[in-house]
Steps between C-alpha positions, in 0.01 A plus 500: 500500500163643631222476257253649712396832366302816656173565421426893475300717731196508283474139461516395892217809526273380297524098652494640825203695442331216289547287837350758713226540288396136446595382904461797658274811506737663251668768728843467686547691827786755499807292584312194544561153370357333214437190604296728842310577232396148382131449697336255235529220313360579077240273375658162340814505721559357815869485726672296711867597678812268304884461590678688231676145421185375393351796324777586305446159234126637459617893440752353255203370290422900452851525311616865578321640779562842687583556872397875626644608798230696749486862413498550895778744650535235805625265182734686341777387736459139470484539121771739470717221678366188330568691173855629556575126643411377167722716317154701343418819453222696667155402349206432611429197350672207327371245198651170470457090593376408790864337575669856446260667699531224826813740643254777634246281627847433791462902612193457817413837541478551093167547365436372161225391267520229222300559224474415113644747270052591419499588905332191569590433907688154580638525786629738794806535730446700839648630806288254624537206355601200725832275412562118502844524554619673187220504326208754486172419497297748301144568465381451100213524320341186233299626187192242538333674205623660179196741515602598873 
C-alpha cells in the first residue's frame, strides 16, 4: 500500500514561489526550470551536493516532507512516467517520509524539489545531477541560522 499522498496545485505554488523568492530574484522564465532560477544562496544557509543514500536519514529528521515536481513543460514527461510507474495519480507534488519519497529520486531526467511542508528548501533533484552508481547526488541547502 502507497501512503504517499498528492499535494494540491495551490500548495506546490506557493513553495515554489516561496523558493524563488528567497533563492532567486522571485520570477520564473516562461517554461523554464526552477531550480534555473536558483542564483543565490539566503542569509544563514549554506549547501553542499549529498548522495540521496546519505541525505535521506537527515530529511527523515523533518518527519513528513513534500517533493514538488518542476512546473516546467520539458518535465512533465519524466513525471508523468515516474508517477504512472508508481501506481499514482497525476499531481504535482507528493508529502510523505523521506523513505517513501526515495522511488522518484531513481527517474534522471525528473526534476524535483524537497522541501518542509512551511516551504522551507532541503534539497533538490535535477536533470543534472551526477550518479554514483545508483545513487544521486543532489545539491541541498543547510539552515546555519534560525533568523536566516
Amino acid at each position: 500500500m502507497n501512503t504517499l499522498r498528492p499535494l494540491k496545485n495551490e500548495t506546490c505554488s506557493e513553495i515554489l514561489s516561496k523558493i524563488l523568492r528567497e533563492f532567486g530574484d522571485g520570477t520564473l522564465p516562461p517554461g523554464g526550470y526552477v531550480f534555473d532560477a536558483i542564483t543565490r544562496l539566503p542569509v544563514g544557509y549554506t549547501d553542499r551536493r549529498d548522495k540521496w543514500t546519505d541525505l535521506v536519514h537527515e530529511l527523515s529528521t523533518f518527519g513528513e516532507i513534500c517533493a514538488i515536481f518542476d512546473p516546467s513543460p520539458k518535465n512533465a514527461p519524466y513525471v508523468n512516467g515516474l508517477l504512472s510507474s508508481l501506481q499514482l495519480a497525476e499531481a504535482p507534488g507528493l508529502v510523505g517520509e523521506a523513505v517513501q519519497l526515495a522511488p522518484l529520486v531513481a527517474e534522471p531526467n525528473c526534476d524535483l524539489y524537497f522541501t518542509t511542508q512551511t516551504g522551507e528548501l532541503l534539497a533538490v533533484a535535477s536533470h543534472e545531477d551526477e550518479f554514483d552508481g545508483p545513487d544521486r547526488i543532489m545539491w541541498r541547502t543547510i539552515k546555519t541560522r534560525s533568523d536566516g
